[in-house]
C-alpha atoms as a printed R data frame, in Angstrom:
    type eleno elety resid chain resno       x       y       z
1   ATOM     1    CA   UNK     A     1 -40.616 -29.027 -76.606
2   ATOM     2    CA   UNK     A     2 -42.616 -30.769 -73.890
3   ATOM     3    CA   UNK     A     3 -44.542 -28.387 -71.763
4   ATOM     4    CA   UNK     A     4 -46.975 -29.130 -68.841
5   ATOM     5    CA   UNK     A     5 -48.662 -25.909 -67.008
6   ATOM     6    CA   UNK     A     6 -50.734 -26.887 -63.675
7   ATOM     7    CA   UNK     A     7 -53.084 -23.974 -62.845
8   ATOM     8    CA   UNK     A     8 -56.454 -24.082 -60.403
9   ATOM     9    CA   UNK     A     9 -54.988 -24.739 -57.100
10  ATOM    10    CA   UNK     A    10 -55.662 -22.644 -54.439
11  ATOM    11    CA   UNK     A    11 -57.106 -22.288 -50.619
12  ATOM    12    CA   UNK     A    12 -60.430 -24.184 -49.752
13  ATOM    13    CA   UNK     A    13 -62.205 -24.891 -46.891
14  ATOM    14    CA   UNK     A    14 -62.874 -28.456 -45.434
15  ATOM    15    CA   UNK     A    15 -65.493 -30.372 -47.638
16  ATOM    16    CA   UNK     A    16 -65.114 -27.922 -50.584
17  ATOM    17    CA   UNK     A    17 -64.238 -28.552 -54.181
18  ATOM    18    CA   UNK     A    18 -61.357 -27.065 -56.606
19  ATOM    19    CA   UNK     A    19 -60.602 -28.623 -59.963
20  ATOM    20    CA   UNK     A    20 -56.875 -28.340 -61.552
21  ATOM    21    CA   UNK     A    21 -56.068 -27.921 -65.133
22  ATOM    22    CA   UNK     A    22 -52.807 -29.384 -66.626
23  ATOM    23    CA   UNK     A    23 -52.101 -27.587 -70.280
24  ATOM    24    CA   UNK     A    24 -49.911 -29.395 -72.515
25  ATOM    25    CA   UNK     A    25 -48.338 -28.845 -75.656
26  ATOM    26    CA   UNK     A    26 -45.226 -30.702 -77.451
27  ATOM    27    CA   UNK     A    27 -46.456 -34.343 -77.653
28  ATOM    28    CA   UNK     A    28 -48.586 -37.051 -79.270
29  ATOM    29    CA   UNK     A    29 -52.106 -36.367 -77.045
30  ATOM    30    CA   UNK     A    30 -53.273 -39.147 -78.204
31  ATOM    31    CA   UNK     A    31 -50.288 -41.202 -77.252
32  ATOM    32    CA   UNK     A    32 -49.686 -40.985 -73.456
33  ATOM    33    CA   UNK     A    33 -50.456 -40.999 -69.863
34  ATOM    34    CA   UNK     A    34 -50.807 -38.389 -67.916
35  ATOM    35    CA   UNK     A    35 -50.813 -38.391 -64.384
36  ATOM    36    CA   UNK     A    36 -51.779 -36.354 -61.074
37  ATOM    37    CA   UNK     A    37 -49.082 -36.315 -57.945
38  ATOM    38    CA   UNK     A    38 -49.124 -34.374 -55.430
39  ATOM    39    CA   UNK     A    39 -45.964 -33.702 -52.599
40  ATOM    40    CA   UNK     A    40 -46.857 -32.143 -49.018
41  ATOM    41    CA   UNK     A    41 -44.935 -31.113 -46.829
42  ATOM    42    CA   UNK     A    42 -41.911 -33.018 -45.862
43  ATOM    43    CA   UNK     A    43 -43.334 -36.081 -47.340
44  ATOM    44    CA   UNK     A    44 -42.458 -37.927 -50.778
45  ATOM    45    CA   UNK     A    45 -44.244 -37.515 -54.001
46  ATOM    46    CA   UNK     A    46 -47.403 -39.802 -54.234
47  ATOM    47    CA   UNK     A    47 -49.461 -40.695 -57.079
48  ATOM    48    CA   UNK     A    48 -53.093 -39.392 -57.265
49  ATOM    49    CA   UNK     A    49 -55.226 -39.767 -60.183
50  ATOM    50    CA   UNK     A    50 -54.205 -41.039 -64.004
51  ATOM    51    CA   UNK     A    51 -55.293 -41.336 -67.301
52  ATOM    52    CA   UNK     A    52 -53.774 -43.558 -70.182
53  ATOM    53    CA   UNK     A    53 -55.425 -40.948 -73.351
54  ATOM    54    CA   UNK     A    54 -54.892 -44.709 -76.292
55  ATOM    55    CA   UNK     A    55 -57.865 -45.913 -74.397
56  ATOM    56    CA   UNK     A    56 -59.084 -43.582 -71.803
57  ATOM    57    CA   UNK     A    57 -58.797 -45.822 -68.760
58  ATOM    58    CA   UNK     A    58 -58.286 -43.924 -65.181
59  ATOM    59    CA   UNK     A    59 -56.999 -45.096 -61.891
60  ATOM    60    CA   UNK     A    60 -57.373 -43.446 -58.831
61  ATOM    61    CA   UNK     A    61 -55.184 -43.954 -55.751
62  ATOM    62    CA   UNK     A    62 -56.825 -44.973 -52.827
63  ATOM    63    CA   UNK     A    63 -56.657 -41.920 -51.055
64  ATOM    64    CA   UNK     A    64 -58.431 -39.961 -53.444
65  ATOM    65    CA   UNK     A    65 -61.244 -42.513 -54.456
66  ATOM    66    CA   UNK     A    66 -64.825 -41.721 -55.012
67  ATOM    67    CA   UNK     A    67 -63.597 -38.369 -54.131
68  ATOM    68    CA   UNK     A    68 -61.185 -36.881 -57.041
69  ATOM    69    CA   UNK     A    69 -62.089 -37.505 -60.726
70  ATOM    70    CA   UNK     A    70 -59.535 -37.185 -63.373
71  ATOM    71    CA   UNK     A    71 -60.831 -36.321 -67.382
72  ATOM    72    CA   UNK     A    72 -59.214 -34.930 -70.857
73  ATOM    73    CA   UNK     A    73 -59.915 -32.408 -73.042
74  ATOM    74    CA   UNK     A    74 -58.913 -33.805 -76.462
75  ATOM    75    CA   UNK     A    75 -59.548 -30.205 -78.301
76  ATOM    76    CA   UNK     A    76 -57.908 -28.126 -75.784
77  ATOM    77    CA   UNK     A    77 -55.324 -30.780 -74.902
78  ATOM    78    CA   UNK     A    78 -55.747 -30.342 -71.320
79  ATOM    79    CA   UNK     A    79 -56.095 -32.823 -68.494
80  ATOM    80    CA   UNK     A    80 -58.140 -31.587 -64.934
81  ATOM    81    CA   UNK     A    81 -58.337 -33.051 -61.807
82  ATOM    82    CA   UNK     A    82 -61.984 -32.415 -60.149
83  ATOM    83    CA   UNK     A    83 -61.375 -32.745 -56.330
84  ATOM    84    CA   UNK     A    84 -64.316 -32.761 -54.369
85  ATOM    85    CA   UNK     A    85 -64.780 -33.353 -50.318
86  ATOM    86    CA   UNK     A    86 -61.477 -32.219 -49.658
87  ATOM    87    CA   UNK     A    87 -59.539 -32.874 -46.279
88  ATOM    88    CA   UNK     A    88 -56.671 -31.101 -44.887
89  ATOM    89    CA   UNK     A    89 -54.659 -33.917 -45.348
90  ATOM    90    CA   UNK     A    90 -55.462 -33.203 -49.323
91  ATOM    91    CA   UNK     A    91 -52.898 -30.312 -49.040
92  ATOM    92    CA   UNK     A    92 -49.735 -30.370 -50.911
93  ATOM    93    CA   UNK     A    93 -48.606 -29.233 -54.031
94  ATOM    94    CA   UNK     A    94 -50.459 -30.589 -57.348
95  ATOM    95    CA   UNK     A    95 -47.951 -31.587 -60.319
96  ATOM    96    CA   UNK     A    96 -49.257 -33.487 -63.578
97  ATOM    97    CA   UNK     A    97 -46.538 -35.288 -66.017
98  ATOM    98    CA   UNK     A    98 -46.388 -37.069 -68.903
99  ATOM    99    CA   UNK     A    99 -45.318 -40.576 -69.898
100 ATOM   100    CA   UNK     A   100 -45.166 -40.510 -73.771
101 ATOM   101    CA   UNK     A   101 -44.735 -42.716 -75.883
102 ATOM   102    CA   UNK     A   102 -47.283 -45.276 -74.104
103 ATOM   103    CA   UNK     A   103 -47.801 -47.161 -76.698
104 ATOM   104    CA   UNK     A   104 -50.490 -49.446 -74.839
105 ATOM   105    CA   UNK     A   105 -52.959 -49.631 -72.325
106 ATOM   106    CA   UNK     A   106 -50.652 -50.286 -69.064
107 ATOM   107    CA   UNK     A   107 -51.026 -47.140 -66.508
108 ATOM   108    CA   UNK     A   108 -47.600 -46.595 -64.983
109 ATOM   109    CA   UNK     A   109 -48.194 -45.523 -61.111
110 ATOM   110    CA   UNK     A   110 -44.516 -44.981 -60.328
111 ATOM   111    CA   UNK     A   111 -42.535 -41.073 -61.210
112 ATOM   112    CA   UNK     A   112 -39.984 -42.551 -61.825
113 ATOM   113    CA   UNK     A   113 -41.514 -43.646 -65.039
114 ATOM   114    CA   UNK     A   114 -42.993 -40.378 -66.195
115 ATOM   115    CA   UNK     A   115 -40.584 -38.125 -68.734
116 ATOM   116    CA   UNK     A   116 -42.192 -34.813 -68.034
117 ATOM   117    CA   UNK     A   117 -43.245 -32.787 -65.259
118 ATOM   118    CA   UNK     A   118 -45.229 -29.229 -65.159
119 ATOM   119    CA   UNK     A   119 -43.957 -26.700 -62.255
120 ATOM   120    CA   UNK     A   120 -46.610 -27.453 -59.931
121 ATOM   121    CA   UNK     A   121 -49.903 -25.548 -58.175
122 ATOM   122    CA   UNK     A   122 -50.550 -25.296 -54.488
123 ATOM   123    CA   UNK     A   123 -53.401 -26.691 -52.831
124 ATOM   124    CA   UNK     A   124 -53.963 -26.148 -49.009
125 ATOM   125    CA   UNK     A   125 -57.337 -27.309 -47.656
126 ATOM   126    CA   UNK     A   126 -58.217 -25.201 -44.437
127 ATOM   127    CA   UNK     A   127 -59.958 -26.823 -41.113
């Protein structure tokens, strides 16, 4: 069974820094893509931050670039999300899923295209 557990979030002050964990189990590690979205408020889901684990290439939404930084944990099989300089418009809740098999190198953006999805972690970013 597929499981995804976000943990990390929390409530941080303008300019401040939290960094999320995504713990998976149930599928090739090595074989993937795993990516960061995030869902305020009365808004749709957006992509963030996202890491295809056959080569290790990232992409970072616009958004969040120069500012987030997404990295994997081969021995713990855990993906984080360090998010640093955070604005209030950062707040929303956090979810990481998994697109597996990849098979390639190709970094789907879409979540419509990812199979799995964790229950989510709260991030509000106070002013």
């Amino acid at each position: 069974e597929v499981q995804l557990v976000e943990s990390g979030g929390g409530l941080v002050q303008v300019g401040g820094s939290l960094r999320l964990s995504c713990a998976t189990s149930g599928f090739d590690f090595d074989d993937c893509v795993i990516g960061w979205f995030r869902q305020a408020p009365g808004k749709e889901r957006e992509g963030v931050s996202y890491i295809n684990r056959i080569d290790g290439s990232t992409l970072n939404e616009d958004a969040v670039k120069g500012r987030f930084t997404i990295s994997s944990d081969k021995a713990k099989n855990t993906v984080y999300l360090q998010m640093n300089n955070l604005k209030p418009e950062d707040t929303a809740v956090y979810y990481c899923a998994v697109r597996t098999p990849q098979f390639n190198s190709y970094i789907p953006t879409a979540p419509e295209l990812y199979d799995h999805w964790g229950q989510g972690t709260p991030v509000t970013v106070s002013s």
